[in-house]
C-alpha positions in Angstrom: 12.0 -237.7 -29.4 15.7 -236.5 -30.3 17.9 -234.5 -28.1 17.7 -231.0 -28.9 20.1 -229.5 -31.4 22.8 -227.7 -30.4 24.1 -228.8 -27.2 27.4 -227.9 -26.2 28.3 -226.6 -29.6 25.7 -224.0 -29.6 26.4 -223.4 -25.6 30.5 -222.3 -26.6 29.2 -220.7 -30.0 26.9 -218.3 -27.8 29.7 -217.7 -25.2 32.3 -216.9 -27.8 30.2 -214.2 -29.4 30.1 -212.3 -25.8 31.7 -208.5 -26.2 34.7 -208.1 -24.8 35.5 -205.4 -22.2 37.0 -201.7 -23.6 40.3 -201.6 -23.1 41.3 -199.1 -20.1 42.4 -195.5 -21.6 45.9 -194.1 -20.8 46.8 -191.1 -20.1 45.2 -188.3 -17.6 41.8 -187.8 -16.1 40.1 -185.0 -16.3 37.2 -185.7 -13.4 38.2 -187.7 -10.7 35.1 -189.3 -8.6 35.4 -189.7 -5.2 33.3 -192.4 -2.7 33.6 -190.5 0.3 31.7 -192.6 3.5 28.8 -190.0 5.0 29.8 -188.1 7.6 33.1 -187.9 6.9 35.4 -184.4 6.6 36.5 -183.6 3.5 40.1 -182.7 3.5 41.2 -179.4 1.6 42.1 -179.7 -1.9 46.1 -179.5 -2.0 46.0 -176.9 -4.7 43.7 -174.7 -2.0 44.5 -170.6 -0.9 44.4 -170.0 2.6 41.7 -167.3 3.2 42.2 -166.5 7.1 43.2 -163.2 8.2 45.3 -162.7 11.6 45.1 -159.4 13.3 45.6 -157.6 16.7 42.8 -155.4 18.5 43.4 -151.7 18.7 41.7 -150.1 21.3 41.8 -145.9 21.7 39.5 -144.7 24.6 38.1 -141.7 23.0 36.1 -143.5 20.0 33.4 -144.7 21.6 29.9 -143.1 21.0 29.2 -143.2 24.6 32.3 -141.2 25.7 31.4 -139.0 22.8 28.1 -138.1 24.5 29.4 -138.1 28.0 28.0 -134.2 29.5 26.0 -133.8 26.3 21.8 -133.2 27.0 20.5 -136.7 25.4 17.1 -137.7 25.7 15.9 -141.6 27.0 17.2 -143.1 23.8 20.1 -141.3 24.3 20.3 -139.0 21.3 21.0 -135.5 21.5 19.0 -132.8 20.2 20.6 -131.9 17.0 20.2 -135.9 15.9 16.4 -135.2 17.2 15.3 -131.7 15.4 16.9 -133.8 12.7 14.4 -136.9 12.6 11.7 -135.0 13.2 12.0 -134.1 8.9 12.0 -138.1 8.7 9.6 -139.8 6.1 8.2 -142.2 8.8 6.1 -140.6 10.8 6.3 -142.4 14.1 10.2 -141.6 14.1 8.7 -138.0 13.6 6.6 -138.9 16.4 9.3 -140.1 18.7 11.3 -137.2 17.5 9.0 -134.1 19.2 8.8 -136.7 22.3 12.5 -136.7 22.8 13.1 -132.8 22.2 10.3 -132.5 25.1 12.3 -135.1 27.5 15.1 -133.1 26.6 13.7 -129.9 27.4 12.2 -130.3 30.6 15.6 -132.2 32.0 17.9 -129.6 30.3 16.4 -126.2 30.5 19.3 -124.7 29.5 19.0 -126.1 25.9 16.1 -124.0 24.9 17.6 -120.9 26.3 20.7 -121.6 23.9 18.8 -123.0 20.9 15.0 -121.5 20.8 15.8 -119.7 17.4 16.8 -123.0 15.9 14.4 -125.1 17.6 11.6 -123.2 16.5 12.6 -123.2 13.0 13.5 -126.6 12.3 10.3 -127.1 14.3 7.9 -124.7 12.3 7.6 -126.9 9.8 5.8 -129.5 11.3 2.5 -127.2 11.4 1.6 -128.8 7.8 2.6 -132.0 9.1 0.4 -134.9 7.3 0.2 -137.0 10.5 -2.4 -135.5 13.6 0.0 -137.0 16.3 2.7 -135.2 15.3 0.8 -131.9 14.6 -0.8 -132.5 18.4 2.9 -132.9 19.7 4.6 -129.8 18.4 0.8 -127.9 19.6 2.1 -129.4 23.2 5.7 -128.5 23.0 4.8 -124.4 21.4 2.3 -123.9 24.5 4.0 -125.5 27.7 7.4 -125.2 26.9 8.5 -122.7 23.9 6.2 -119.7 24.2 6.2 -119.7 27.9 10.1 -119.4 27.1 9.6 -116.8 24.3 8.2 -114.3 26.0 11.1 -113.7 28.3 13.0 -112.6 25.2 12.8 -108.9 23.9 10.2 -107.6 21.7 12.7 -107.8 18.5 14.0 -110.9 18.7 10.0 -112.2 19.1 8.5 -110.1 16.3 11.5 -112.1 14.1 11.1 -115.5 15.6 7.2 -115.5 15.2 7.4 -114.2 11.5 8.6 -117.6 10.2 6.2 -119.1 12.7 3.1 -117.6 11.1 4.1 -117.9 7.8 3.6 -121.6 8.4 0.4 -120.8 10.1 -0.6 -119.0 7.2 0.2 -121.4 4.6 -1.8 -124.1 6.8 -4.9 -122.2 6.6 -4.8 -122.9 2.8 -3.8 -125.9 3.0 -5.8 -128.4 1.1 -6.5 -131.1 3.5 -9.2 -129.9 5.6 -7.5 -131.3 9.2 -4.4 -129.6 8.7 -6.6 -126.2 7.9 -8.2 -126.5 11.0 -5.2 -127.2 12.9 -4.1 -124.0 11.6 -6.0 -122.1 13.0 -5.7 -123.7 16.5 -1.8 -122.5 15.7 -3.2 -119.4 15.0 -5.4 -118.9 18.6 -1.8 -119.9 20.0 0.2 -117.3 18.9 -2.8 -114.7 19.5 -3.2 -115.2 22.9 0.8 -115.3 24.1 1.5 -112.7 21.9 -1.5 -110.4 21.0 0.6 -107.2 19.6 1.7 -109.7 16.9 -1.8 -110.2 14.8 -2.1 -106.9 13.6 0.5 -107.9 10.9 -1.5 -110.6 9.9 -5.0 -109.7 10.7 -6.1 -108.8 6.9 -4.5 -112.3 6.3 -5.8 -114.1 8.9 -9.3 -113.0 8.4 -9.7 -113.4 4.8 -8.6 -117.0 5.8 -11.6 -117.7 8.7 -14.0 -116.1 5.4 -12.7 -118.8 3.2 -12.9 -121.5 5.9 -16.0 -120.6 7.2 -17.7 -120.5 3.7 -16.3 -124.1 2.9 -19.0 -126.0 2.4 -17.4 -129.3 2.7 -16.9 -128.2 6.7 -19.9 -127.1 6.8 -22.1 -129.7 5.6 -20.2 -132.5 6.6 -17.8 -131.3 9.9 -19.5 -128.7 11.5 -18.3 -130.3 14.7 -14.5 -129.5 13.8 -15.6 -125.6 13.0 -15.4 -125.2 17.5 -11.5 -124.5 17.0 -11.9 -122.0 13.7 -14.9 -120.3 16.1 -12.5 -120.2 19.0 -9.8 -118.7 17.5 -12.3 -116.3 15.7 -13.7 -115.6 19.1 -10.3 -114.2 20.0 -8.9 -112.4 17.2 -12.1 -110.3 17.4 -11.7 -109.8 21.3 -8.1 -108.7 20.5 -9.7 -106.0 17.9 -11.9 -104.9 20.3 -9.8 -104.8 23.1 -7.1 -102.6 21.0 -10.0 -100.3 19.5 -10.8 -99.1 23.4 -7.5 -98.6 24.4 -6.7 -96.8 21.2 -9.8 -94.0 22.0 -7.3 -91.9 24.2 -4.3 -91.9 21.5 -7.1 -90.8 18.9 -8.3 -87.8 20.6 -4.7 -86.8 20.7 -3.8 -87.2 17.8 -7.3 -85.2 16.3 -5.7 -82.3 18.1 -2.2 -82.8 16.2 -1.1 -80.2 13.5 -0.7 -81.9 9.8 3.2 -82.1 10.2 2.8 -83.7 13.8 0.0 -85.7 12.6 3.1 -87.1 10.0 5.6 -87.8 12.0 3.1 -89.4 14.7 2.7 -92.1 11.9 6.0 -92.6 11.1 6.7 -93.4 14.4 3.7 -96.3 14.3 5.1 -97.6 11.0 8.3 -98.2 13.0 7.2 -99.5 16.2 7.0 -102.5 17.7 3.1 -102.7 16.9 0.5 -101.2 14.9 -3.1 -100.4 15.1 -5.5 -102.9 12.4 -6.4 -101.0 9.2 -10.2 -100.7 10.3 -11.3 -99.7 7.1 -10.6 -102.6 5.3 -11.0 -104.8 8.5 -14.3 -103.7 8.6 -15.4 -104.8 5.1 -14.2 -108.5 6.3 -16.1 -108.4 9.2 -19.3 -107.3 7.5 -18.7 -110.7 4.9 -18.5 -112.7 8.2 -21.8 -111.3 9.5 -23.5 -112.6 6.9 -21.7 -116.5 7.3 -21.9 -116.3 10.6 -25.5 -116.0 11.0 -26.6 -118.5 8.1 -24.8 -120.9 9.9 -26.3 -119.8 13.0 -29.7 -120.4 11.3 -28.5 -123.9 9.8 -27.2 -125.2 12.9 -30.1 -124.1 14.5 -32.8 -125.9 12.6 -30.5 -129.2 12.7 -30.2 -128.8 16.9 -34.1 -128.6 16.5 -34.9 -131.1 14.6 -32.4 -133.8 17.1 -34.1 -135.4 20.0 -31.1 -134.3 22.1 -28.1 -132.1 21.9 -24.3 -133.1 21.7 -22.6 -130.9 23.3 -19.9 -130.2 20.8 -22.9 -128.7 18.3 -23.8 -126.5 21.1 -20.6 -125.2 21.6 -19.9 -124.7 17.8 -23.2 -122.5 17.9 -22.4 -120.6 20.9 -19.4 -119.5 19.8 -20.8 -118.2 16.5 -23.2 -115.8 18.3 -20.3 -114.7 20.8 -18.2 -114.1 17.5 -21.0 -111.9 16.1 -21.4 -110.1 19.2 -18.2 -108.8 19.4 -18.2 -107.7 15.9 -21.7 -105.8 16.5 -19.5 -104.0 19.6 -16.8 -103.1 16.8 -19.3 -101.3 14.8 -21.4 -99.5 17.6 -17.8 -98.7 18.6 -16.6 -97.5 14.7 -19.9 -95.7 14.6 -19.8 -93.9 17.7 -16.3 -93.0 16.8 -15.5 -89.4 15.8 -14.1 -89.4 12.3 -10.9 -87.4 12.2 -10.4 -84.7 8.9 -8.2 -86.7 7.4 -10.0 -89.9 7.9 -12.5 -91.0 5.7 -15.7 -89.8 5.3 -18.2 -89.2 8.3 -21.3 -91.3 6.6 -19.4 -94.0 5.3 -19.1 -95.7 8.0 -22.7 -93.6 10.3 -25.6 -94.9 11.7 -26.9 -95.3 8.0 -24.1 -97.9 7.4 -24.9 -99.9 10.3 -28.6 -100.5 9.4 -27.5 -101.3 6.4 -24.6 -103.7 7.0 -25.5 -105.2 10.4 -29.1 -104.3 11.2 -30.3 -105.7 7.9 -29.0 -109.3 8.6 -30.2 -109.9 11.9 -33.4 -110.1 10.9 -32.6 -113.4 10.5 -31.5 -113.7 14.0 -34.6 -112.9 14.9 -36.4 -115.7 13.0 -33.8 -117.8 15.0 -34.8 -116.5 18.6 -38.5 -117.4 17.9 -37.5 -120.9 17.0 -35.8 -121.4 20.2 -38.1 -119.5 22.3 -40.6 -122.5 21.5 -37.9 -125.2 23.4 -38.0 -126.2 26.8 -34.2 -127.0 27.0 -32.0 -124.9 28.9 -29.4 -125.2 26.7 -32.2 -123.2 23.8 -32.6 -120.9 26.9 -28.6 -120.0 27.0 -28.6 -119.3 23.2 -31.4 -116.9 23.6 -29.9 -115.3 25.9 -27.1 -114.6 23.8 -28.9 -113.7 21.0 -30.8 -111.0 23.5 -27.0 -109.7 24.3 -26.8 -109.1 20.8 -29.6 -107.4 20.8 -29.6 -104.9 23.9 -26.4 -103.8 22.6 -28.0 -102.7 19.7 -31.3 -101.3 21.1 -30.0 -97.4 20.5 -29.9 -98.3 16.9 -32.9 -100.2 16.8 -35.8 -99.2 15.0 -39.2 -100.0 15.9 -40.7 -100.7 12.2 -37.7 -103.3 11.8 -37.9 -104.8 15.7 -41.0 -104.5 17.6 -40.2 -102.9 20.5 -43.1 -104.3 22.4 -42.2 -107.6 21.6 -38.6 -107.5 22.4 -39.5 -106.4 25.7 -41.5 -108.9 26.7 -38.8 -111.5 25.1 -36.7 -110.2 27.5 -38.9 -109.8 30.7 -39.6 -113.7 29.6 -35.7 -114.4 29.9 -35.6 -113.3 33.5 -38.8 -115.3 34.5 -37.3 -118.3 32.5 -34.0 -117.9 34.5 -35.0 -118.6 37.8 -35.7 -122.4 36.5 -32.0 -123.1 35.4 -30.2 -125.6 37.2 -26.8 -125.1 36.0 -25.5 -121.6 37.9 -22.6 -121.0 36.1 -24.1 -120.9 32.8 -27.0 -118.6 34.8 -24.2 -116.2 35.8 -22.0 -116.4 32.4 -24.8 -115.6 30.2 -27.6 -113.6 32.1 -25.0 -111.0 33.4 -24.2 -108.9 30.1 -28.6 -108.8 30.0 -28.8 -107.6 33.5 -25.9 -104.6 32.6 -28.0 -103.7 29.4 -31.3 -102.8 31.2 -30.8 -99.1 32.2 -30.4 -98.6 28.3 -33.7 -100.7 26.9 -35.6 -99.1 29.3 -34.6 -95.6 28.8 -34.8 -96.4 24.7 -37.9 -98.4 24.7 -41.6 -97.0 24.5 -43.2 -96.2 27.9 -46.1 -99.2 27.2 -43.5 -101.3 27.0 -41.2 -101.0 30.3 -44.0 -102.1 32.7 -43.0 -105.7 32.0 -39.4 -105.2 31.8 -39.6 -103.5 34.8 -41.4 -106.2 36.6 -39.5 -108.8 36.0 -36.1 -107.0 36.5 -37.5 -106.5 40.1 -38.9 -109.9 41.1 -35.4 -111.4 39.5 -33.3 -108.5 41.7 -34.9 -109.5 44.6 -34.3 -113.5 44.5 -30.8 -113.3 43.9 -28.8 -114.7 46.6 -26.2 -112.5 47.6 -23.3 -115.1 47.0 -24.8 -115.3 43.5 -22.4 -113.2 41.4 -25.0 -112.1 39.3 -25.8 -109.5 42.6 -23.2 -107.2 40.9 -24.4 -106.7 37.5 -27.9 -106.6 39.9 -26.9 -103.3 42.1 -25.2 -101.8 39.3 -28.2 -101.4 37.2 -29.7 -100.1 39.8 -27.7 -97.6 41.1 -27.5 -96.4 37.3 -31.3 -96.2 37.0 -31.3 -94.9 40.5 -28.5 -92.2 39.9 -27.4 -90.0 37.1 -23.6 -90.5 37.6 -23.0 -92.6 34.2 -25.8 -92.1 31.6 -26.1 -88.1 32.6 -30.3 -89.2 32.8 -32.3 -88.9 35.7 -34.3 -92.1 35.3 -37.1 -91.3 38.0 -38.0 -87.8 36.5 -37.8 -88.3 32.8 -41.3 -90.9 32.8 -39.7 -93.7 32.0 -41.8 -95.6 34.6 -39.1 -96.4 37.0 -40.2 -93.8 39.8 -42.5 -96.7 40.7 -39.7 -99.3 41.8 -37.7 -96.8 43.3 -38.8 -97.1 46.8 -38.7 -101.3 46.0 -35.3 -101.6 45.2 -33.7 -99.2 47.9 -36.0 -101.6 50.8 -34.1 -104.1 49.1 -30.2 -102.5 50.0 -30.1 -103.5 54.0 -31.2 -107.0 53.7 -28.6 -107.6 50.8 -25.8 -105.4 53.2 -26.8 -107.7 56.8 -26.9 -110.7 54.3 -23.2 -110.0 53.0 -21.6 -109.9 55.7 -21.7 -113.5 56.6 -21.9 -114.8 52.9 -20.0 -112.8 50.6 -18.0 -110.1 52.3 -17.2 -108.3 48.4 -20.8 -107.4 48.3 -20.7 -105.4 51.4 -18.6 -102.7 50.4 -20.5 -102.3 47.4 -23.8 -102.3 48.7 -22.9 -99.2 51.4 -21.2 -97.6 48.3 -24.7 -97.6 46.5 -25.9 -96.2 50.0 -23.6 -93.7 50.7 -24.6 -92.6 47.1 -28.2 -92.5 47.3 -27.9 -90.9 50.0 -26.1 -88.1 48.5 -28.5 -87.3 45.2 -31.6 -87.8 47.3 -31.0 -85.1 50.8 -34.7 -85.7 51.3 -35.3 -89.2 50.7 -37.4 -90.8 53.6 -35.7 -93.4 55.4 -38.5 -95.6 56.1 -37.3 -98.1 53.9 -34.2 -98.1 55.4 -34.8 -99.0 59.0 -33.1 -102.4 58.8 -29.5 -100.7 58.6 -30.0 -99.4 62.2 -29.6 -103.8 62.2 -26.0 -102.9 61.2 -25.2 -101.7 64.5 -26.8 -103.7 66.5 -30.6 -104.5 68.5 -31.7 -102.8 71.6 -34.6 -104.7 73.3 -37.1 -103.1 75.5 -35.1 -103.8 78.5 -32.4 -101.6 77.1 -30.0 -104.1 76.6 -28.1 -103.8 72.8 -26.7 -106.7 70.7 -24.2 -105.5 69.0 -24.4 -105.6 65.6 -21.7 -106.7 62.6 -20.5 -103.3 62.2 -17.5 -103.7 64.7 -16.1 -106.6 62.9 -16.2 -105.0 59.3 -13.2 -103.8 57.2 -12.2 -100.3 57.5 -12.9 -99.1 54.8 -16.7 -100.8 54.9 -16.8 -99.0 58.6 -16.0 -95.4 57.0 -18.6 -96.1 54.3 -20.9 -97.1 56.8 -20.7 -93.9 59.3 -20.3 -91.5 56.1 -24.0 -92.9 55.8 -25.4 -91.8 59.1 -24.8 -87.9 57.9 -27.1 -88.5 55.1 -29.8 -90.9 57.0 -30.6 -88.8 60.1 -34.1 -89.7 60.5 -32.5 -93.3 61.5 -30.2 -91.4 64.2 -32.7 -91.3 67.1 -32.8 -95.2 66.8 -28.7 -96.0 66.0 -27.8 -93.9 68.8 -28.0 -96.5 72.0 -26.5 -99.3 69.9 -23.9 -97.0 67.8 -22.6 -96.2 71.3 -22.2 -99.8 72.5 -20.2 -100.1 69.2 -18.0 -97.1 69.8 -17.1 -98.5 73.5 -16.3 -102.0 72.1 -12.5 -102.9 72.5 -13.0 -104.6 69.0 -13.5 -101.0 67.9 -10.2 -98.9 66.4 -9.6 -95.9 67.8 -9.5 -93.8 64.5 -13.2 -95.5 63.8 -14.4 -94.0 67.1 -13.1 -90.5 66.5 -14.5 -90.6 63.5 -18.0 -91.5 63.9 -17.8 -88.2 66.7 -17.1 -86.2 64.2 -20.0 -87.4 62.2 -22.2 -87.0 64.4 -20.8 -83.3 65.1 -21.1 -82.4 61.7 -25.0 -83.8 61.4 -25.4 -81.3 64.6 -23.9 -78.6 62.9 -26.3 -78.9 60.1 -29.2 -79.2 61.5 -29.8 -82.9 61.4 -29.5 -84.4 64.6 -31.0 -82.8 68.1 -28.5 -81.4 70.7 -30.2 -83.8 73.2 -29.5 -86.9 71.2 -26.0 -86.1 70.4 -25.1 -85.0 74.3 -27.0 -88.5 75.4 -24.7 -89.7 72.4 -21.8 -88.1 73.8 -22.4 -88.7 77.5 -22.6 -92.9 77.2 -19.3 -92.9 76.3 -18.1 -90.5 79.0 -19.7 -92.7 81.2 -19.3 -96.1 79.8 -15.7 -95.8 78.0 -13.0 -98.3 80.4 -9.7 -98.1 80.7 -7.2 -100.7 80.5 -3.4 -99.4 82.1 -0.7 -101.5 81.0 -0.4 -103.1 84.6 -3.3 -104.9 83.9 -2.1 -106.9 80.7 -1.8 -110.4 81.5 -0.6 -113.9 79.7 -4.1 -115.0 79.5 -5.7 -111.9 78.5 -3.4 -110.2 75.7 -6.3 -107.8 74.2 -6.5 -105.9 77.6 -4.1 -103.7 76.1 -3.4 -99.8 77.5 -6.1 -97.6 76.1 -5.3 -94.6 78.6 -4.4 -92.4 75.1 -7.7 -93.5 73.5 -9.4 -92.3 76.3 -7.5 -88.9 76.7 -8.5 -88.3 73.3 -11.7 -89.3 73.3 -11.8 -87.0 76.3 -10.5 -83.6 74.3 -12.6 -84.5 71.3 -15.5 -84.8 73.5 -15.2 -81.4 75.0 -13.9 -79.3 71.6 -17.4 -80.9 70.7 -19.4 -79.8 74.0 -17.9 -75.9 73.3 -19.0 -76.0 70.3 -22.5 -76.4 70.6 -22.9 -72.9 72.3 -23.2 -71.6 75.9 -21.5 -73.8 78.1 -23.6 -73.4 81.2 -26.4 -74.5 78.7 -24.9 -77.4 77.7 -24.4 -78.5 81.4 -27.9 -77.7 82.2 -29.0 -79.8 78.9 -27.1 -82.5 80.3 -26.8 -82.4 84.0 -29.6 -84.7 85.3 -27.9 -87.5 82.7 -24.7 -86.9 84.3 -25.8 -86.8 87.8 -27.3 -90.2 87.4 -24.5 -91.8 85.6 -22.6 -91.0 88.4 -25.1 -92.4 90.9 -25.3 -95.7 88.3 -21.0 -96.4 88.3 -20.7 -95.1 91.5 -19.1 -99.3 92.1 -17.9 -99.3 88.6 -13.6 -99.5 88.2 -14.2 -96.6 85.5 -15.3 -94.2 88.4 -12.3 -92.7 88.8 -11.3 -91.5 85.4 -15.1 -90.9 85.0 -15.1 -88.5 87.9 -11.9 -87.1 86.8 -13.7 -86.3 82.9 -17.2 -85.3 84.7 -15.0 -82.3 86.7 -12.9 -81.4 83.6 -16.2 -81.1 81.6 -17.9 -79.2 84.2 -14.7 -76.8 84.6 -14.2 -76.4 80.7 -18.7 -75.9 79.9 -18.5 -73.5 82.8 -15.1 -71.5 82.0 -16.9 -71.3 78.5 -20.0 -69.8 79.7 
């Protein structure tokens, strides 16, 4: 084996064939590479520009914002209300939000800034009523009805009428707006403005209404909302009151004006063109109203057959139907009113809008309503009970116009007489009062219109229901005043128990009922009284020969006298002065009660809790009952001689600390005395009179012979006897 080739020679050979290293380059670099240890600073490049800027701190004390605002009105945030009416146009609408927050803060710590800046407040505000977002919308509804209108109405009736003009021309625009929440809102707005300014809407009543027409006909609402129609009923509700109210208080100006020559007649309506307000263009007003008749009841009859068909009823259905029956109530009023109306010569014609029209624009539709009451008739809910009620309202007020062939009369008789049966069931006493009051004040006229064979039920159930009300019931009013109108011809011009309408029958029942509702007041509800001895007092006068029988419990008023001859005074010395007057005017016309009210009217008249005035004056009833041939000498001297003998004086010496009602009386008593004795000459022969009334006086004497009155009784007895005898 040889030794490999090559050896050392091939070892240099390899080494010497090695590249050599590149040669360095002269000359400049253009990138220099730097190893810099981590960590480390980097020092500035030398070739670097300084970039610091030195300067001093000026201060001037009157640029800051806070001593800008310092005795400006800011709210919590601190912003003032120019910076807030701005925001509230912002795109966001929770700065629009905070915006109508901040003017309220502002307005109820500063009130000042509302005085100074209503006029702008209100019209950068005014645009908000279309406001997309409900918050805001709900704000600014806040801010117009606490703070703004409250405010507004202090100022004078120009500067309003130009303020609300931009107002409702918002309002106006919102009813049309296309998103149904903002239309509804509206008309919220619109309720607003009507009830703190009600001269206002007859601008914008033509408007207004041809807006609740469109609304009301959506059937988008209808069909899907009907809850959110409560606010477009309400504010219908009130707009129609307001039409009302304005047509009645219009009635005087109207006969006036019939009576006004035709160049009078001109210049009376210039002068309304220029004034402050202006009466509603009926004619036209009417022909909106009839269109709403007829939407109001088909969605009376839709919401009816929905309320129905539920197992129970929300509440906010039952409200939205209510008020749809109270808004076509009203308008029925307006019509009876435009049709009882006289038509003026230079009005329109007289049958255009008669009797004719109504059947045919009102009459004609409720027929409907009729189909309606039947179907709730069939409930057992009280809340079906309450909308028949108001569907009877509607009714009775229409009962002149009614004819028989188009509403049984029979049957709507005994509908009602059911309604007054039905009513003694219901729980809820304020609905009871609410809603069967405008029934109770509409009976005189259904009975006087209705057939004869159909009062007897009527007339029944009236009666049982007047005599379970409760005298603190309210309903007690409406109660006694359809009965003194069906007892008395004062208001309808009708004698009801003469003309066969069937009511001679309860006559005698409901005047029994009179004392126990008067004794029953007293205690419970003072208001009644007065109106109850007012009803007396009346009856009293129309009927000279009415027997009193039924009366007897008033002699109660004055008080009891038991068999021992001892009287309990009665309530009349504790009434109101006015309630006594009306009270002792009765006793002229009741004298057949006399012989029985004399003992305790006496122990009335000689109570210290008596006035003086009241005392005279019940003398001089008596003396004028006397006079005509009412009351027996005997029972007005025995009248007349218990308080000669019983009257007791107090003298001012006897007024103590512990006793302060033991007042003087000596003048009451010397009156009492010369009234007493102008009252004995009066009745004739003086030494008759004594005769009549000497044994009486003899034995009062012998009776207070220990009495402290003795002496001033002695001293009335002589001048009695000298004054009866000098006159004989």
């Amino acid at each position: 084996m040889g030794r490999p080739k090559g050896g050392a020679a091939a070892s240099s050979s390899a080494s010497s064939k090695k590249p050599k290293p590149k040669p360095k380059q002269r000359g400049g670099v253009d990138f220099k590479k730097y190893k810099h240890k981590v960590g480390r600073k980097l020092p500035p490049p030398k070739n670097a520009t300084s970039t610091e800027i030195k300067s001093k701190t000026i201060v001037l004390p009157e640029q800051s914002m806070a001593s800008e605002r310092a005795g400006m009105a800011v709210n919590k945030r601190g912003l003032t209300l120019r910076e807030l009416l701005q925001q509230t146009a912002h795109y966001n609408a929770n700065v629009r939000r905070a915006a109508l927050n901040g003017i309220k803060d502002i307005v109820v710590k500063h009130p000042t800034e509302l005085k100074l800046h209503k006029v702008a407040i209100i019209e950068k505000l005014q645009e908000r009523i279309c406001d997309t977002d409900k918050v805001v919308r709900e704000s600014l509804y806040s801010i117009l009805q606490s703070m703004i209108f409250p405010s507004l109405k202090e100022d004078n009736a120009i500067s309003t009428r130009s303020t609300l003009f931009l107002l409702m021309a918002n309002i106006l625009n919102g009813m049309t707006h296309l998103s149904i929440d903002i239309q509804l809102m509206a008309f919220r707005f619109l309720e607003l403005v009507v009830l703190n300014f009600p001269s206002s809407f007859s601008s914008y009543a033509e408007q207004a209404f041809n807006n609740f027409i469109a609304v009301l006909s959506n059937d988008r609402i209808n069909l899907h909302d009907r809850n959110k129609l409560n606010s477009v009923l309400s504010g219908l509700g009130h707009c129609l009151s307001l039409v009302a109210k304005t047509m009645e208080n219009d009635d005087i100006s109207n006969r006036q004006v019939h009576d006004l020559s035709a160049r009078e007649l001109w210049k009376c309506t210039s002068d309304e063109d220029n004034s402050v307000g202006r009466a509603f263009a009926m004619p036209n007003l009417l022909v909106k109203l009839q269109s709403l008749v007829q939407i109001l009841i088909n969605s009376v009859e839709v919401s009816a057959s929905e309320l129905c068909a539920k197992s129970a009823i929300d509440a906010s259905s039952s409200e939205a139907l209510l008020s749809a029956l109270h808004c076509l109530d009203i308008i029925c009023r307006i019509f009876i009113h435009e049709v009882k109306k006289p038509q003026l010569r230079f009005s329109i014609s007289k049958t255009q809008f008669g009797p004719d029209w109504l059947r045919s624009s009102l009459l004609i539709h409720l027929k409907n309503l009729w189909g309606v009451k039947r179907l709730f008739h069939e409930k057992e809910d009280g809340k079906f009970f309450i909308f028949n009620l108001k569907i009877a309202e509607i009714f009775l007020c229409l009962s002149a116009w009614i004819d028989s062939t188009m509403f049984p009369a029979e049957e709507f008789c005994h509908f009602v007489s059911s309604l007054f049966a039905k009513a003694k069931t219901l729980r809820n006493k304020d609905l009871m009062e609410m809603y069967l009051s405008p029934i109770i004040t509409c009976i005189p006229d259904l009975i006087f219109n209705a057939p004869d064979d159909s009062k007897e039920h009527l007339l029944e159930a009236f009666t049982d229901a007047f005599r379970g009300c409760k005298v603190d019931c309210k309903l007690i009013f409406p109660y006694l005043d359809a009965v003194g109108e069906m007892l008395l011809p004062e208001k309808t011009g009708t004698w009801f128990a003469e003309d066969g309408s069937g009511v001679l029958g309860y006559h005698d029942v409901w005047i029994h009922e009179l004392p126990r509702i008067l004794l029953q007041s007293i205690d419970k509800a003072p208001s009644v009284t007065k109106v109850v001895l007012e009803l007396l007092l009346r009856i009293g006068q129309y009927f000279p020969t009415l027997d009193c029988e039924n009366l007897r419990p008033f002699i109660k008023l004055f008080g009891v006298e038991s068999s021992s001859g001892a009287v309990e005074l009665g309530p009349f010395v504790n009434l109101a002065r006015d309630c006594q007057e009306l009270a002792t005017s009765c006793l002229y016309y009741f004298p057949s009660l006399l012989p029985d009210i004399i003992g305790p009217l006496a122990s009335c008249c000689l109570s210290d809790a008596l006035e003086p005035l009241v005392l005279f004056r019940v003398v001089e009833v008596l003396q004028s009952t006397y006079k005509a041939g009412s009351l027996q000498i005997t029972e007005l001297l025995s009248f007349l001689l218990l308080l000669m003998a019983r009257f007791r004086v107090h003298p001012g010496g006897l007024v103590t600390s512990g006793n302060p009602s033991k007042v003087s009386n000596w003048d009451t008593f010397k009156s009492l005395n010369r009234l007493i004795l102008t009252s004995l000459s009066e009745m004739g022969d003086g030494s008759l009179v004594l005769e009549l009334m000497w044994n009486n006086l003899s034995n009062a004497i012998v009776s207070f012979l220990n009495s402290g009155s003795v002496p001033c009784f002695i001293t009335t007895t002589f001048e009695l006897t000298c004054h009866l005898l000098t006159a004989g």
